[in-house]
C-alpha positions in Angstrom: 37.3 113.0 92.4 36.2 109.7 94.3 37.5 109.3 98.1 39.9 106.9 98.5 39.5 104.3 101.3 41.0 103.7 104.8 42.6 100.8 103.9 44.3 102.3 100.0 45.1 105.5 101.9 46.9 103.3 104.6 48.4 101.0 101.6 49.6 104.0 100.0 51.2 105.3 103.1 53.1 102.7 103.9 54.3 101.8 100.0 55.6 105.3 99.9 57.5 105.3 103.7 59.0 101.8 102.6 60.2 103.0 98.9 61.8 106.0 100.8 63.3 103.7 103.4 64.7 101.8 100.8 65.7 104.9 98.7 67.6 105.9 101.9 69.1 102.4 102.7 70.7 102.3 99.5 72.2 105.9 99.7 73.9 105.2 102.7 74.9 102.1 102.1 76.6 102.9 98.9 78.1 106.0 100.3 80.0 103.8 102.9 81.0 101.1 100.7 82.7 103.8 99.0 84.5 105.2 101.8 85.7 101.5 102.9 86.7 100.6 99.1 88.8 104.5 99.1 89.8 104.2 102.3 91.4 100.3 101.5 92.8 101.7 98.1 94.7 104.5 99.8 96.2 101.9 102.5 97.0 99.9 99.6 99.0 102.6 97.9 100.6 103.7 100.7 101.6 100.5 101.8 103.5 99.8 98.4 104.9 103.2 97.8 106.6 102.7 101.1 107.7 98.6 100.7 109.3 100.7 96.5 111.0 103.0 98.7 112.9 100.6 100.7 113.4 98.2 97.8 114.9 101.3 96.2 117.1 102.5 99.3 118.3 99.0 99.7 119.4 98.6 96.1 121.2 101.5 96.7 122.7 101.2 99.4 123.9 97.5 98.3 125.3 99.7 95.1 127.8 102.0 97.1 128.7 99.0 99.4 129.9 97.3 96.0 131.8 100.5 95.1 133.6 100.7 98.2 134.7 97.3 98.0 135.5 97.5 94.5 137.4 100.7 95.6 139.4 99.3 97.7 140.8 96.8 95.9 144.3 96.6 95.1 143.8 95.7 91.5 141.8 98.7 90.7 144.5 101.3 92.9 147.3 99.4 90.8 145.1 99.7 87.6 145.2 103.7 88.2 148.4 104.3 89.0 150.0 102.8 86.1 148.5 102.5 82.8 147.9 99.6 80.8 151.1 98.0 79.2 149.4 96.7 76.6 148.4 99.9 75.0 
């Protein structure tokens, strides 16, 4: 086996510490772009399931208003009490 140079044992050196660097870079980088993109997707989702919830507890509460008004009236309490002449 020949002996390799200074200078390729140097080139070799650094080659390898900057393929790992890179190697590393990406890893980490990839892993944290992953927690951002999660961590945006979560606020996302909570965000809407809680502006559905209020949508839903509005339309709701819109719905009993309307059937206390409608309740109220004096055409439905007279509509109760005495049936329909027409039948």
């Amino acid at each position: 086996m020949q002996k390799i140079s200074i200078k390729m044992q140097s080139f070799i050196l650094v080659a390898t510490a900057l393929i790992v660097l890179a190697v590393a870079s990406i890893y980490i980088a990839s892993s944290k772009s992953k927690e951002a993109l999660l961590s945006a997707n979560q606020n996302f989702m909570t965000s809407t399931r809680d502006s559905k919830k209020n949508q839903i507890i509005e339309f709701f509460e819109a719905q009993k208003q309307n059937i206390q008004i409608v309740a109220r009236s004096d055409n439905i309490k007279r509509a109760t009490k005495e049936p329909p002449k027409s039948y």
